[in-house]
C-alpha positions in Angstrom: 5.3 -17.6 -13.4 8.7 -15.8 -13.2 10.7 -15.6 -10.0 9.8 -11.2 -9.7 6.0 -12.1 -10.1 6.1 -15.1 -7.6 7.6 -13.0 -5.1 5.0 -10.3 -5.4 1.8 -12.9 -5.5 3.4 -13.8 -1.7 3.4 -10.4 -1.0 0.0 -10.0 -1.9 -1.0 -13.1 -0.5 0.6 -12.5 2.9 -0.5 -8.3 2.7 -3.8 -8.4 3.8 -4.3 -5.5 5.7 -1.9 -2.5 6.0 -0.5 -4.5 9.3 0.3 -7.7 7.7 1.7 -5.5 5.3 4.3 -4.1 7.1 4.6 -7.6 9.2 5.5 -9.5 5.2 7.9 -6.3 5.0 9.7 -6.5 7.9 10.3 -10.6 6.9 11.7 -9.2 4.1 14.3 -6.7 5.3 15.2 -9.1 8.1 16.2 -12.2 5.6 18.3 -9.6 3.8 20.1 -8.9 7.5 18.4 -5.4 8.0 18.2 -4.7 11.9 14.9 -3.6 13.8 14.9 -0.1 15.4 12.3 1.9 17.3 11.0 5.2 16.7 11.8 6.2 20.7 14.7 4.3 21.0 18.8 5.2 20.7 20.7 4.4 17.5 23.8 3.1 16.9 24.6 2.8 13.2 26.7 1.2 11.4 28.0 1.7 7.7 27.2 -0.8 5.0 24.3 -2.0 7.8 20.7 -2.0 6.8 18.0 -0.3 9.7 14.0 -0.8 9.8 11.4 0.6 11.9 7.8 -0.2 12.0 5.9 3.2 12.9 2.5 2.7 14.6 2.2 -1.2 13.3 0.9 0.1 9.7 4.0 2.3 8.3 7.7 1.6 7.9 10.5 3.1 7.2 14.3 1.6 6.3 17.7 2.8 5.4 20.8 1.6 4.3 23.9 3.7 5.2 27.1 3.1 2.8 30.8 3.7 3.5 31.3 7.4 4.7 34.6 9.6 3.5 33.8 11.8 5.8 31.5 14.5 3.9 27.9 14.4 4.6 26.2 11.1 3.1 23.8 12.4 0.2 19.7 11.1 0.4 17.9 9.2 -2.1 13.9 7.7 -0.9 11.4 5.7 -2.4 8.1 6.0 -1.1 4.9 4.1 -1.5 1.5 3.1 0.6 0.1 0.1 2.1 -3.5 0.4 2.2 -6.3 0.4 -0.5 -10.0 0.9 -0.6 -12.1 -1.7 1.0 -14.7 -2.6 3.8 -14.0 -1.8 7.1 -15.7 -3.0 10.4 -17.5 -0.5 12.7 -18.2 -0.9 16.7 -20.8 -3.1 17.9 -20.6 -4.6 14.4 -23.4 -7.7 15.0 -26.6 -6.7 12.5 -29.3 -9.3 12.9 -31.9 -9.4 9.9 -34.4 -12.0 10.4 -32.1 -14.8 11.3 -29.4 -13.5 8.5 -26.0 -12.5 11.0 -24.5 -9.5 9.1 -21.6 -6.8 9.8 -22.0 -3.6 10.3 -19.2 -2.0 7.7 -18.2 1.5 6.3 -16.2 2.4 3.0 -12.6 2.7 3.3 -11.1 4.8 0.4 -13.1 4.8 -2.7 -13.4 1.3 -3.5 -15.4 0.0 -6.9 -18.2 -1.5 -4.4 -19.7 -3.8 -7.2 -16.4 -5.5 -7.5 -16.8 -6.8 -3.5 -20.6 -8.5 -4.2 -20.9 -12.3 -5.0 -17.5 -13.1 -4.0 -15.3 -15.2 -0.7 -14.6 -12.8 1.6 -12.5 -12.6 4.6 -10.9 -10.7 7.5 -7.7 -9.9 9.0 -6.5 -6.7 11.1 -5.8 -6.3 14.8 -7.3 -6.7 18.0 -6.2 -4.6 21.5 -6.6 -6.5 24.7 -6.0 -5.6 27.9 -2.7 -5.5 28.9 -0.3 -4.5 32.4 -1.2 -1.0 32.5 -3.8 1.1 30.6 -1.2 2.6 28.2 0.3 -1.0 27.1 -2.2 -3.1 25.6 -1.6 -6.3 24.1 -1.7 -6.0 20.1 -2.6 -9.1 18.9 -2.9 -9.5 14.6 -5.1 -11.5 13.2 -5.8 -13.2 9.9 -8.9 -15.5 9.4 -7.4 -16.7 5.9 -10.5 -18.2 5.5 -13.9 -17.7 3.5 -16.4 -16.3 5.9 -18.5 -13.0 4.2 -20.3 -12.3 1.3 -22.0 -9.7 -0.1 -25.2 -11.3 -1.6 -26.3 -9.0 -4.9 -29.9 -8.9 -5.2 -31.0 -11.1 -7.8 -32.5 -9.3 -11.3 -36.0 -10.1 -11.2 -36.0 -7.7 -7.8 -33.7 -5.1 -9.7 -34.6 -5.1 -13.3 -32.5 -1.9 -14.3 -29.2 -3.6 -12.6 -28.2 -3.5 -16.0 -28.3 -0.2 -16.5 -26.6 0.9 -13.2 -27.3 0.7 -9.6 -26.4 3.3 -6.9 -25.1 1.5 -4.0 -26.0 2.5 -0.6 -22.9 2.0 1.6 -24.9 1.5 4.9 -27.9 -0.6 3.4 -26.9 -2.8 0.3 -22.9 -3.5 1.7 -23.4 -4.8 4.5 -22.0 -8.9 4.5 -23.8 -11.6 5.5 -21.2 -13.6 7.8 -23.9 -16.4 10.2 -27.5 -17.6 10.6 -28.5 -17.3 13.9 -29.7 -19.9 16.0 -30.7 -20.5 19.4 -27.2 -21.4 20.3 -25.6 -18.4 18.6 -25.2 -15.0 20.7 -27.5 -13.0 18.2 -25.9 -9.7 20.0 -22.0 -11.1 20.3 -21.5 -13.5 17.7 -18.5 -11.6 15.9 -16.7 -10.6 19.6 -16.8 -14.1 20.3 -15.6 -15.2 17.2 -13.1 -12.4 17.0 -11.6 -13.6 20.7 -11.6 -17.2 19.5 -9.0 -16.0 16.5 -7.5 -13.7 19.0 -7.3 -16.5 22.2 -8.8 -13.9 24.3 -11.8 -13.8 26.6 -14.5 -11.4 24.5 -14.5 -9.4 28.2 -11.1 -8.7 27.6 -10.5 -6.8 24.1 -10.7 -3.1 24.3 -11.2 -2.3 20.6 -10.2 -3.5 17.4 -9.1 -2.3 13.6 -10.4 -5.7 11.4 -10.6 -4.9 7.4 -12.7 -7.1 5.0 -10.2 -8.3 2.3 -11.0 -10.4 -1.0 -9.9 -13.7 -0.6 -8.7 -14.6 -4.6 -5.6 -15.8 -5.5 -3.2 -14.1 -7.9 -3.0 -15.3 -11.2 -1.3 -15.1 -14.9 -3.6 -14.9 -17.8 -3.5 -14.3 -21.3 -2.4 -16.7 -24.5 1.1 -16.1 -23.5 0.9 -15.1 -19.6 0.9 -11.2 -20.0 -1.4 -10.5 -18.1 -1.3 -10.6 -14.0 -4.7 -10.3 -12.2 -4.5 -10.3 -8.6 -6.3 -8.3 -5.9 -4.6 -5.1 -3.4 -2.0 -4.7 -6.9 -2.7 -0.7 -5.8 -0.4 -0.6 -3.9 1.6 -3.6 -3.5 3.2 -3.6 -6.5 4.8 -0.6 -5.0 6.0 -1.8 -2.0 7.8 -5.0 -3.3 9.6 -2.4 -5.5 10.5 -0.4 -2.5 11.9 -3.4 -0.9 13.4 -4.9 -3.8 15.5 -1.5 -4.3 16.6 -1.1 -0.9 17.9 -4.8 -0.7 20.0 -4.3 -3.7 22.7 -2.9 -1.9 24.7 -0.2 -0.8 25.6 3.3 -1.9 28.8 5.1 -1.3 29.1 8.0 1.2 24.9 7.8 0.8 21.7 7.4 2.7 18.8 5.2 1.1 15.6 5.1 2.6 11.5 3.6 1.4 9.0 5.1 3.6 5.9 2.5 3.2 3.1 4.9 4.3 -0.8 3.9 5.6 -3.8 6.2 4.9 -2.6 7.0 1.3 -6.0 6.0 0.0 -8.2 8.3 2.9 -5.9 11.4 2.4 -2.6 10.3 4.5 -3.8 12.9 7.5 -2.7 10.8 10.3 0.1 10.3 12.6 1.5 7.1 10.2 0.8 8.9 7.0 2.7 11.0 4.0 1.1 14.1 5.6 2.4 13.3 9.0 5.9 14.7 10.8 7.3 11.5 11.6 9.5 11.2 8.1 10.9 14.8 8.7 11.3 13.2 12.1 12.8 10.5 11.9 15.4 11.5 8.7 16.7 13.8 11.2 17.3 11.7 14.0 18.7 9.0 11.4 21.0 12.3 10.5 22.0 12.9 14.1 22.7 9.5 15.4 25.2 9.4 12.2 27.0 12.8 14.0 25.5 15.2 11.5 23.9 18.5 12.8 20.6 20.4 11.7 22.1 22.4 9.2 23.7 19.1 7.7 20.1 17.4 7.9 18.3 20.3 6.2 21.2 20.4 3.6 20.9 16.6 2.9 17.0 16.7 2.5 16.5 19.8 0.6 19.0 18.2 -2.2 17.6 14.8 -1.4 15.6 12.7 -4.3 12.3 10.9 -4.0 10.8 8.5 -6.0 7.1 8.1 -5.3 5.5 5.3 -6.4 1.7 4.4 -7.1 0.0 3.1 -9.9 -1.0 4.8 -13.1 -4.0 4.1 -15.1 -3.5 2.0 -18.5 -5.4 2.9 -21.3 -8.8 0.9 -21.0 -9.3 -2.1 -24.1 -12.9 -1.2 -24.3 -12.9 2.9 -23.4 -10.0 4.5 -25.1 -12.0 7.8 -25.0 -11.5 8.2 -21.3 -7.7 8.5 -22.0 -5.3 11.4 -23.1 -4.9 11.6 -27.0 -1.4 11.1 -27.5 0.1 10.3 -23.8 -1.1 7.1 -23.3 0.1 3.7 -21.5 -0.8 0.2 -22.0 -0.3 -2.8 -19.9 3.4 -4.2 -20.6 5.0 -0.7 -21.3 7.0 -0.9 -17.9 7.2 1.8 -15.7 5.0 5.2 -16.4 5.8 8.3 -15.3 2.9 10.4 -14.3 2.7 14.0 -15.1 0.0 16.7 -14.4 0.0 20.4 -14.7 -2.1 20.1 -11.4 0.9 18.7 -9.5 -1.4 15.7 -8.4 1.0 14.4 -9.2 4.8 15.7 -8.2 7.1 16.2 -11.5 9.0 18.7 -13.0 11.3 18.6 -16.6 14.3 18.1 -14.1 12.7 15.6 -11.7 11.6 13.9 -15.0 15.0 14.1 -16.8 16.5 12.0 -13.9 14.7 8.8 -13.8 14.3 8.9 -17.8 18.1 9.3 -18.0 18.4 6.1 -15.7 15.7 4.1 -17.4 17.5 4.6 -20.8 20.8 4.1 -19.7 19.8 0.7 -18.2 17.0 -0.6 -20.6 14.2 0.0 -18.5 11.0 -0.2 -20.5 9.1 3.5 -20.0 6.3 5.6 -20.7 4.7 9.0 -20.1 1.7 9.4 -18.6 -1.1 11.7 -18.4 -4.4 11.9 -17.8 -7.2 13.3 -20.3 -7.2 17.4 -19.9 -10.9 17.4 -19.2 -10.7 14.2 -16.6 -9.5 14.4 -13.1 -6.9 11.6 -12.3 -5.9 10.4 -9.2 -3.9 11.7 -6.5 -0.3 10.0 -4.8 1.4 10.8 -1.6 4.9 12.2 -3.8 3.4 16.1 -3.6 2.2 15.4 0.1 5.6 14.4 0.7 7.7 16.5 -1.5 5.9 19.5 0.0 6.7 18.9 3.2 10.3 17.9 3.1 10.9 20.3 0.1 12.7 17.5 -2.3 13.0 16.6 -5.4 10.4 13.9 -6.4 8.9 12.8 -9.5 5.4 9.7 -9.1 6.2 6.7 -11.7 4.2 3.0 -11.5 3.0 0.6 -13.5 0.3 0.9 -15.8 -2.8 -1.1 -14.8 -6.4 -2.0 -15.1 -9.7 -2.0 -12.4 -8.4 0.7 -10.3 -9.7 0.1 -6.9 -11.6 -3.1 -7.9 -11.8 -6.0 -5.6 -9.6 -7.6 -8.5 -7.0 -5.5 -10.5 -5.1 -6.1 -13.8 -1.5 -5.3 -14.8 1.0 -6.3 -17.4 3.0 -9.5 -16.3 6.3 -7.8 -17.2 6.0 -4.4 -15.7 6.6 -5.4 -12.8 10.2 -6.1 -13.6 10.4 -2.9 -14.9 9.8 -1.2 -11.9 11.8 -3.3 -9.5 14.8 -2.5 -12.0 14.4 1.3 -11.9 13.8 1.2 -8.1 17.0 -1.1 -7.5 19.1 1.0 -9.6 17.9 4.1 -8.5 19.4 3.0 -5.3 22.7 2.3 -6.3 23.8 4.7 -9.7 
């Protein structure tokens, strides 16, 4: 496995929940000498000095400011998300069946649910526990990192037309079976005691929690020759290593580069820590003013800003070409696609376009247009949330993979690269 794919399996491995997402990012930018800043709290910046910022534990956003000559710095962002569909725990989450002790869960996103049955599940997220006063509790984030759910299918001879298809009911057939109970089990508490015990917390004591069910595989290469990388949570990891990738590759003169890794993307990104949310408008400007610059200067700088969204495009399907468009197609290995749709789904134009092709040819960057079938409706991605909001430039480009919200996704082994290099250079041409 190549050094670019090694680093994303540890992203992967270490990213398993939008929080330990943005905990692995903030590693990142901190080996590279990036400084930590709060959203409430006074800046003092620097040039040729890289700034992060978690935002509400699940988002982030970082910068990198280059040498100034005294005009206004120009603004380049890269922008992807850190969640994807999966199980998420509810309240009161203990489900006795007979003595089967199951989870009480609900669908986050729009996950391929019979991708999660039959397989090692686990759990990570975090837990709130009372803390000095009422508005301060004490996060604590956890990561069980160890097989403890499953979601049992129900065997054919019960389901003879499994074959042919089964409707799955969220709130009866997804449930996972996690204990047996026994006598010496707390048949009504046995996950807030187990949940404390990871936390090192009296059950009394935590207030609420956010826990997410995530598949437990590893990454892997497959293929005669290692093309192929399977792996689950490639939507939208692959994305974020980009981000970071680019905004580590250095500095740009008299400019302002920033990633914005987003939560929520895969629920619509209506929250307070989401594309749809004020705090990038928010926090661009107080980036702007700490830097000296007024809100004329801010609104100047954003409205001929550039962003890159990134997500990840569907490649054409080895056993269902008919589902894709007849002539703008992608296959695993073409490097980076660059998603177009009259809809504005997803957020290009013939200038937005003409940018990042012109950068991918003049540095051998593997590329392909994409879009969907006229009479199938694609996905969505945060870039027209975003680009609507700020009004800025912003063409969506990924790479092209497989299993689309499956517990377990496919993607070409080289694209990756591909991506990383546009991102990286996008930062610095």
């Amino acid at each position: 496995m190549n050094e670019t794919l090694s680093v994303l399996q540890h992203t992967l491995q270490a990213s398993v929940s939008p929080y330990h997402c943005i905990m692995e990012a903030s590693r990142q930018l901190e080996e590279a000498g990036f400084q930590p800043l709060t959203l409430t709290g006074t800046w003092n910046l620097k040039e040729e000095q890289g700034y992060y910022l978690p935002v509400f534990d699940s988002s982030l956003m970082a910068f990198t400011i280059g040498r100034q000559n005294g005009s206004m710095p120009s603004l380049r962002m890269e922008a992807a998300h850190t969640d994807w569909p999966c199980l998420k725990l509810k309240p009161s989450p203990e489900v006795a069946t007979g003595r089967y002790g199951k989870l009480n869960v609900e669908v986050y996103g729009g996950p391929i649910l019979n991708t999660w049955m039959d397989r090692p599940l686990s759990m990570s997220g975090k837990v709130c526990i009372a803390g000095s006063d009422p508005f301060t509790p004490d996060v604590r984030f956890i990561n069980f990192k160890r097989p403890l759910l499953t979601v049992p299918n129900l065997a054919i001879h019960m389901n003879r037309e499994v074959n042919n298809g089964v409707a799955y009911n969220p709130q009866v057939d997804m449930l996972p079976l996690l204990t047996m109970i026994k006598d010496t089990l707390d048949k009504d508490h046995y996950f807030i005691n187990l949940l404390a015990r990871e936390a090192g917390c009296d059950p009394e004591a935590i207030l609420d929690y956010e826990i997410y069910v995530y598949n437990l595989d590893d990454s892997t290469t497959l293929g005669i020759e290692d093309e192929f990388f399977s792996s689950p949570r490639l939507d939208n990891l692959t994305s974020v290593q980009a981000c970071l990738s680019g905004i580590r590759a250095g500095f740009r003169e008299n400019g302002i580069n920033a990633i914005f890794l987003y939560d929520n993307e895969e629920i619509g990104s209506r929250t307070k820590q989401g594309a749809l949310s004020s705090v990038t408008d928010r926090v661009l400007e107080k980036l702007y003013a700490a830097l000296g610059f007024g809100r004329t200067d801010y609104l100047n700088a954003i409205m001929g800003g550039f962003l890159i969204s990134m997500d990840v495009a569907h490649a054409m399907h080895p056993n269902h070409t008919e589902k894709c468009d007849i002539k703008n197609q992608i296959f695993l290995g073409d490097g980076v696609a660059i998603k177009m749709a009259a809809s504005q789904s997803y957020s290009t134009d013939a200038s937005c376009i003409s940018v990042v092709e012109a950068i991918c040819k003049d540095s051998h960057i593997p590329y392909k247009k994409f879009s969907n079938r006229s009479d199938l409706k694609g996905g969505s991605t945060l870039g027209a949330l975003s680009s609507a909001l700020l009004s800025m430039k912003t063409v969506d480009i990924g790479v092209p993979i497989l299993a689309m919200h499956s517990a377990r996704e496919l993607m070409g082994a080289a694209d990756q690269a591909s991506l990383e290099a546009l991102a990286s250079k996008f930062f610095l041409v």
